[in-house]
KEKE-3310 file (N, C-alpha, C; in steps of 0.2 Angstrom, whole numbers, plus 5000, padded with zeros to 4 digits):
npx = (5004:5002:5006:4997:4998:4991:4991:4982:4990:4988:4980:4978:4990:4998:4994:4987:4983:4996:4997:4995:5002:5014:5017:5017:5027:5040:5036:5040:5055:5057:5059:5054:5044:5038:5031:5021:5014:5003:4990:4986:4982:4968:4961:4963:4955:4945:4937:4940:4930:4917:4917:4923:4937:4944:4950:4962:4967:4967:4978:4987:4987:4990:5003:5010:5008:5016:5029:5033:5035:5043:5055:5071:5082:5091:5087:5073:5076:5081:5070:5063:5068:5070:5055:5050:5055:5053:5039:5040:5046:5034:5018:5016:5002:5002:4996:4997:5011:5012:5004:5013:5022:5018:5012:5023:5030:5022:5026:5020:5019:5023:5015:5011:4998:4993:4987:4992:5009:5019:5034:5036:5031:5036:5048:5043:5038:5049:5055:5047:5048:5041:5039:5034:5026:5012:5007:5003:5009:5022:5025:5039:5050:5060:5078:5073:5068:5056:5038:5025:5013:5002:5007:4998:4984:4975:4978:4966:4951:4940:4954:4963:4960:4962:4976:4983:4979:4984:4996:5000:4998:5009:5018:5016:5008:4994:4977:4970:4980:4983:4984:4974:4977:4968:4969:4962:4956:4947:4931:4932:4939:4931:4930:4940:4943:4929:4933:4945:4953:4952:4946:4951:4945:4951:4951:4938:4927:4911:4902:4911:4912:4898:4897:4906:4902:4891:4895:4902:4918:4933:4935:4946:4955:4967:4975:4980)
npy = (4994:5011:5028:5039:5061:5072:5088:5104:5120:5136:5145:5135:5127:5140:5157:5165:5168:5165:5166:5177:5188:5182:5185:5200:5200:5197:5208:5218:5215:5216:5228:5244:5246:5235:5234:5244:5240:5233:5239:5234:5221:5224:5224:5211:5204:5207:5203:5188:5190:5191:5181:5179:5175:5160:5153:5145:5155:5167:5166:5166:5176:5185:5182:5184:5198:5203:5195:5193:5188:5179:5170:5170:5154:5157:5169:5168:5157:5166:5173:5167:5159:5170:5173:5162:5162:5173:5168:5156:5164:5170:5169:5157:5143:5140:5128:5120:5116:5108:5099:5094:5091:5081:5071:5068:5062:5048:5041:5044:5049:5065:5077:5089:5098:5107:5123:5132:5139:5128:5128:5138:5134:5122:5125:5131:5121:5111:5119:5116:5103:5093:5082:5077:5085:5090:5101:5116:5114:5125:5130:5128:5134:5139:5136:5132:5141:5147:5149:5161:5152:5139:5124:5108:5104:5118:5115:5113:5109:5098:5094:5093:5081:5072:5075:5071:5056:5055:5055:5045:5034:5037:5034:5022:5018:5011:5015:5007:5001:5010:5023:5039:5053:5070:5087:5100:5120:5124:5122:5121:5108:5098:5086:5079:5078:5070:5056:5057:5044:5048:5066:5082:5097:5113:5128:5130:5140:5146:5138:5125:5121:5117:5107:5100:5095:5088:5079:5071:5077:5080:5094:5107:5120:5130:5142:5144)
npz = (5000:4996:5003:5001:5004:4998:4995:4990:4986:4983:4997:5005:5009:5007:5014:5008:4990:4977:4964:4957:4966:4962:4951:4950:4958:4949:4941:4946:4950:4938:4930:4926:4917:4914:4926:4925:4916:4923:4926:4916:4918:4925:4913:4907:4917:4918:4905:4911:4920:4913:4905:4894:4892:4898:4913:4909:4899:4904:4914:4904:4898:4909:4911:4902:4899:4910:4914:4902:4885:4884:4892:4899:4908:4917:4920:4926:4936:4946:4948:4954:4964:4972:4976:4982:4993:4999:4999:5008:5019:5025:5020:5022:5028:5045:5051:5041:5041:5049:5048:5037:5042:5050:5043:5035:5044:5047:5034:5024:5006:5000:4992:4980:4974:4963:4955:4952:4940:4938:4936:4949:4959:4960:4968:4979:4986:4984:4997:5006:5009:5000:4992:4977:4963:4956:4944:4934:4919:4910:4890:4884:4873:4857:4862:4875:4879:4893:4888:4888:4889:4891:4894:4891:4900:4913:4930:4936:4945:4939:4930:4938:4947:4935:4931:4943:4944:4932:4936:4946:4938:4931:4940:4941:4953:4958:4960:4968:4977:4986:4998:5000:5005:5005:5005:5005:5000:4992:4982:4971:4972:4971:4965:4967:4982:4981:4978:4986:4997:5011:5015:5016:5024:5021:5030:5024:5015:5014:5007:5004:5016:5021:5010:5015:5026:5022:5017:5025:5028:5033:5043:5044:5054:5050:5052:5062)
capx = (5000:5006:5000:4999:4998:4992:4988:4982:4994:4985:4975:4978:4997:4998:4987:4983:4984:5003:5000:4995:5008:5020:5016:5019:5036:5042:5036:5045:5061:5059:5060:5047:5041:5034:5025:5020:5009:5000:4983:4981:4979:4960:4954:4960:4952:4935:4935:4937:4923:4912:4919:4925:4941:4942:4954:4969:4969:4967:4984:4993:4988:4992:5011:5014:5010:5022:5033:5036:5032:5047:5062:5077:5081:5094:5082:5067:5078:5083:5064:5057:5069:5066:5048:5049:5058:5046:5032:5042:5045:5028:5014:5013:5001:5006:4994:5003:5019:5010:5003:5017:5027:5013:5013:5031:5031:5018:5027:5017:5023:5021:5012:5007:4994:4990:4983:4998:5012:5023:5039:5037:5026:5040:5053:5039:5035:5054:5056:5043:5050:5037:5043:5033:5023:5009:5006:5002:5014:5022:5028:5047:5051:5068:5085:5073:5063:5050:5036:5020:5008:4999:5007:4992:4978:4976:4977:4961:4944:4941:4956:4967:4959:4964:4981:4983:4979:4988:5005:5000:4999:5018:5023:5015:5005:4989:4974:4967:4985:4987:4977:4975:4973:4969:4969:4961:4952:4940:4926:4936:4942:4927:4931:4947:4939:4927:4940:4952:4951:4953:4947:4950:4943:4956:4949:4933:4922:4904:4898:4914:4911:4892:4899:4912:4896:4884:4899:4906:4924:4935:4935:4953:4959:4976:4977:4983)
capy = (5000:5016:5030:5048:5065:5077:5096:5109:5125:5142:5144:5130:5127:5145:5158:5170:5165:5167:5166:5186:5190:5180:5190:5208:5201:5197:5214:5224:5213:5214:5235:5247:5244:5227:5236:5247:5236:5231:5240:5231:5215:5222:5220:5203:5200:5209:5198:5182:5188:5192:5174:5180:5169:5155:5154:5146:5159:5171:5167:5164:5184:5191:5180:5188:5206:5202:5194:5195:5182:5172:5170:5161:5151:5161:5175:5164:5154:5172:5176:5160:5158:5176:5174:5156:5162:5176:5164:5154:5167:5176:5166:5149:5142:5136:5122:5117:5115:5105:5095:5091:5086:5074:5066:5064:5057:5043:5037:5047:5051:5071:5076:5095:5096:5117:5126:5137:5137:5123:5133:5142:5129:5117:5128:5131:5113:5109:5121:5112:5094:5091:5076:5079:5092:5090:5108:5119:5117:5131:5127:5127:5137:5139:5135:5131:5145:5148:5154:5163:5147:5135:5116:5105:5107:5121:5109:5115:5107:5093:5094:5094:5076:5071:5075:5067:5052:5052:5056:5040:5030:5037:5034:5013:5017:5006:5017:5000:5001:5017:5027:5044:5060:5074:5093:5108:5125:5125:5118:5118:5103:5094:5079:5076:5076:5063:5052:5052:5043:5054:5071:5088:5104:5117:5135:5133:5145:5143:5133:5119:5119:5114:5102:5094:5094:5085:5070:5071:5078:5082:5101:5110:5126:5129:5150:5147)
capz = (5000:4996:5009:4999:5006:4992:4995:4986:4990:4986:5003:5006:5012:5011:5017:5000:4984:4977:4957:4955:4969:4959:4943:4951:4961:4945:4935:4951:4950:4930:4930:4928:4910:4915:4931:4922:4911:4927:4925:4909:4921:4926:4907:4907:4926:4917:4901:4913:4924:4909:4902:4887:4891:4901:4918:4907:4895:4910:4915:4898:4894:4913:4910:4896:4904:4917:4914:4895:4880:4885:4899:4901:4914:4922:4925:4928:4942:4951:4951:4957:4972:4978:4977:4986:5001:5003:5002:5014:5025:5026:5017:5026:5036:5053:5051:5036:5042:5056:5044:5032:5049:5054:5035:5032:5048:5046:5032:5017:5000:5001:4983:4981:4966:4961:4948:4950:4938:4940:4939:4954:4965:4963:4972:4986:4987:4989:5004:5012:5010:4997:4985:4970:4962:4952:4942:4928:4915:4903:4885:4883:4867:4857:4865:4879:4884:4895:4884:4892:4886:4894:4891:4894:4906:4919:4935:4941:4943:4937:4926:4942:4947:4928:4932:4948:4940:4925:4939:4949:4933:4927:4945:4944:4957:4957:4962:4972:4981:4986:5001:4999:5010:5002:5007:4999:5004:4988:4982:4966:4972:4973:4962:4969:4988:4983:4974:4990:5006:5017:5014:5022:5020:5026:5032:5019:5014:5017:5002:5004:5024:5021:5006:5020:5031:5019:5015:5033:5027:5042:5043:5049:5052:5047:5049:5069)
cpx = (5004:5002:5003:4997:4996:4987:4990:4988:4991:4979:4974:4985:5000:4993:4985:4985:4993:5002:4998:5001:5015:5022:5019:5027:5040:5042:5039:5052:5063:5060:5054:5043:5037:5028:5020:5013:5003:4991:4980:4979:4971:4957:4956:4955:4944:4933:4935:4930:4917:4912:4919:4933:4942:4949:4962:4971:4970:4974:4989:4994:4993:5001:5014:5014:5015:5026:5037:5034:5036:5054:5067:5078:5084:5089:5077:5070:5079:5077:5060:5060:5069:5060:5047:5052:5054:5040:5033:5041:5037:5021:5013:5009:5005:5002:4995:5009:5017:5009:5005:5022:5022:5013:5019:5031:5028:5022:5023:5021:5018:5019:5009:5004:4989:4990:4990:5005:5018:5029:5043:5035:5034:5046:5050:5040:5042:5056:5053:5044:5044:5040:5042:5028:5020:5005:5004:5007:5015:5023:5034:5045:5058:5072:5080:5070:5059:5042:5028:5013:5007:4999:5002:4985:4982:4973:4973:4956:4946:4946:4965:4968:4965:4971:4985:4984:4982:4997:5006:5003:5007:5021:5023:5013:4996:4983:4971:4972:4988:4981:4981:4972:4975:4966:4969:4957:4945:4937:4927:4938:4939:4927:4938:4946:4934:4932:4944:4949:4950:4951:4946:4950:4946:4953:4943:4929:4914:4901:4904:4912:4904:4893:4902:4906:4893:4889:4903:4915:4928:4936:4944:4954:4968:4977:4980:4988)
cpy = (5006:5022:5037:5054:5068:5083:5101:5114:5133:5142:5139:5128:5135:5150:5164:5166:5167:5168:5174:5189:5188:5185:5198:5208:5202:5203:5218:5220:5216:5223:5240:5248:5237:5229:5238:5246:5232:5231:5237:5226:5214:5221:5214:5201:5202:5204:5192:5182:5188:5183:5174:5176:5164:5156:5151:5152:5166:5173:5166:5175:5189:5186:5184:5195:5209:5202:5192:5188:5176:5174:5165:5159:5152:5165:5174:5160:5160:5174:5170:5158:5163:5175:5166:5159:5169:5175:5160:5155:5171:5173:5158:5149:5138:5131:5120:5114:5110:5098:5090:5086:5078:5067:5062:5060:5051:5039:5038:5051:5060:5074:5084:5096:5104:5118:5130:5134:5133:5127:5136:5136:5124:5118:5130:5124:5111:5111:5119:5104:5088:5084:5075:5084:5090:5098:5109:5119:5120:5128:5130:5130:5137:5141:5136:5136:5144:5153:5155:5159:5142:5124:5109:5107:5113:5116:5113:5110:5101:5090:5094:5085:5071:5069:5071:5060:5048:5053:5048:5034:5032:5034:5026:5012:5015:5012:5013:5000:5005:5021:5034:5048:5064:5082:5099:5113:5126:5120:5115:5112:5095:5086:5076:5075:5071:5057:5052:5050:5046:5061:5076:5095:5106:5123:5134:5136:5140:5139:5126:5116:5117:5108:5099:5092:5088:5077:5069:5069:5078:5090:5104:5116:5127:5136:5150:5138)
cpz = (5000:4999:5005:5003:5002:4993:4990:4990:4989:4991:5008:5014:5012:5012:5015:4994:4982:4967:4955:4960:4966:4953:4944:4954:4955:4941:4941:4950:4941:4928:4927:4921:4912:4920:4928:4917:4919:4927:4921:4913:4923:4921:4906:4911:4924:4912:4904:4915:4918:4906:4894:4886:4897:4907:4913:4903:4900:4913:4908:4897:4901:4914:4907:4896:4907:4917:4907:4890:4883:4889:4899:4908:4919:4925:4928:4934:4946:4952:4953:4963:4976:4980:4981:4990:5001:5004:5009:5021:5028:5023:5019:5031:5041:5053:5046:5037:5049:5051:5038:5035:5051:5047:5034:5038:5049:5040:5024:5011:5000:4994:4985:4974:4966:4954:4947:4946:4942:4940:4945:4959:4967:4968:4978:4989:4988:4995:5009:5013:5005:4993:4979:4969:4956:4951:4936:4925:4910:4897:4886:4875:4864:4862:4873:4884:4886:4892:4889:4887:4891:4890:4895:4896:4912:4925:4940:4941:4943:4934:4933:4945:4942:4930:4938:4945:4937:4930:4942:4943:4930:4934:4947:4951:4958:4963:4971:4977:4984:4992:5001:5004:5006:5004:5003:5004:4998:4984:4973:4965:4972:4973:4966:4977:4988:4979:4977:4996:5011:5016:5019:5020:5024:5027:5025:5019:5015:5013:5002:5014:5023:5017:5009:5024:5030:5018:5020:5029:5033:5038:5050:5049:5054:5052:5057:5070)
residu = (UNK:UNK:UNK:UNK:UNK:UNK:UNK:UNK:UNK:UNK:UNK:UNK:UNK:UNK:UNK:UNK:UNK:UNK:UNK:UNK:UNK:UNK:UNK:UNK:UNK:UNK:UNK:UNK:UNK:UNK:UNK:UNK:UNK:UNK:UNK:UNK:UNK:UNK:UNK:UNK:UNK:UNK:UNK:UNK:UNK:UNK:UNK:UNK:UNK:UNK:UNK:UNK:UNK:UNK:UNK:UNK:UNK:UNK:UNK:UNK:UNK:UNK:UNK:UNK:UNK:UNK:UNK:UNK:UNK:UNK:UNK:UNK:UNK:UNK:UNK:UNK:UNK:UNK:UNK:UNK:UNK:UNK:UNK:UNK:UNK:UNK:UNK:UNK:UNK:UNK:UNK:UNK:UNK:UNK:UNK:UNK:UNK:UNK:UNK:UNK:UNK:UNK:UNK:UNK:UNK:UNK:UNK:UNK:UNK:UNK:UNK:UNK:UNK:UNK:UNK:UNK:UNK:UNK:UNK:UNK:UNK:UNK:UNK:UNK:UNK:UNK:UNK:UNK:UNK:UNK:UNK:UNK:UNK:UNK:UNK:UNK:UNK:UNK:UNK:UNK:UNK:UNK:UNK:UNK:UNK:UNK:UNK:UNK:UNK:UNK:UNK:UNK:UNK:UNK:UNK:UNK:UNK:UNK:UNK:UNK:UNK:UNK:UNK:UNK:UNK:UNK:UNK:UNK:UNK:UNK:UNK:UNK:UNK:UNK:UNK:UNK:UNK:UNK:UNK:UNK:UNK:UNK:UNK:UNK:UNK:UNK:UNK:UNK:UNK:UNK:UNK:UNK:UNK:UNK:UNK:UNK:UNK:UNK:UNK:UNK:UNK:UNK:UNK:UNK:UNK:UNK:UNK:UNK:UNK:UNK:UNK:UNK:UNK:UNK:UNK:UNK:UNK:UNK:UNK:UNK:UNK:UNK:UNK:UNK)
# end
């Protein structure tokens, strides 16, 4: 049997979202022409609400605002370990780091599975002693750049599940052989809460806390 651990990380393991906060670190590291295009960020944020594009296109346009069509890797590694050790220091929960101690110690494969880009997450997910990272992935462009596109699914919803799945299956682990605990704060997660053994609403809002209610989830607050 193999015993997973798998948590979301926006609001989850930390305690704001980190993929807009990532976007403006980067456009203040990246100098004032990138900031500077920041405003444009609310007409994509209207075209989502309106739904004139859909959440991955939502982040493919505010990357490209940002942080530029494409990056290399030097300059994308100086801004993904500043922005991890400010997460670090300042956007953890404390009941996350409780419960990552309690996991690893038991003897659980540590699995962080977010909507946010992969890039960044996985430098979060190392400082926490994470082991794998199921994310959003970019597309790679010449000589290996990082291009501001969306390779695959956004690991959200249902599409986050999907992903899940298709990692177990890379990693020859037998759905039937394998007990799952898995930790979110939103209701985004839904499918991936009834599909694990264990589930646990972390700090949920008032529509996932009545939906933990109604499928007896255990319910945690992390934020102390």
């Amino acid at each position: 049997m193999t015993d997973l651990a798998i948590y979301d990380m926006d609001r989850t393991v930390t305690r704001r979202a980190t993929y807009t906060p990532f976007l403006l670190h980067c456009a203040k590291q990246r100098g004032s022409l990138r900031l500077a295009l920041a405003p444009a960020v609310l007409g994509s944020m209207a075209a989502y609400g309106l739904k004139a594009i859909d959440r991955a296109r939502l982040k493919e346009i505010n990357h490209h605002l940002l942080l530029g069509y494409s990056l290399g890797d030097d300059e994308l590694k100086t801004l993904v370990e500043s922005f991890a050790e400010h997460t670090i220091r300042r956007n953890i929960q404390p009941g996350a780091i409780r419960a990552i101690a309690r996991d690893r110690f038991e003897g659980r494969r540590l699995v962080m599975a977010t909507a946010s880009y992969k890039f960044y997450a996985d430098a979060i997910a190392e400082r926490l002693g994470f082991d794998d990272v199921i994310a959003t992935r970019s597309v790679r462009g010449s000589h290996g750049r990082l291009i501001a596109r969306i390779d695959g699914d956004n690991c959200y919803g249902p599409a986050k599940l999907r992903m899940m799945e298709e990692w177990m299956h890379e990693e020859s682990i037998a759905r039937t052989a394998a007990h799952v605990r898995f930790y979110s704060d939103h209701g985004s997660d839904a499918p991936a809460f009834e599909w694990s053994d264990e589930a646990v609403a972390v700090n949920p809002d008032r529509s996932l806390r009545k939906l933990a209610k109604q499928r007896g989830w255990a319910i945690e607050d992390w934020s102390r």
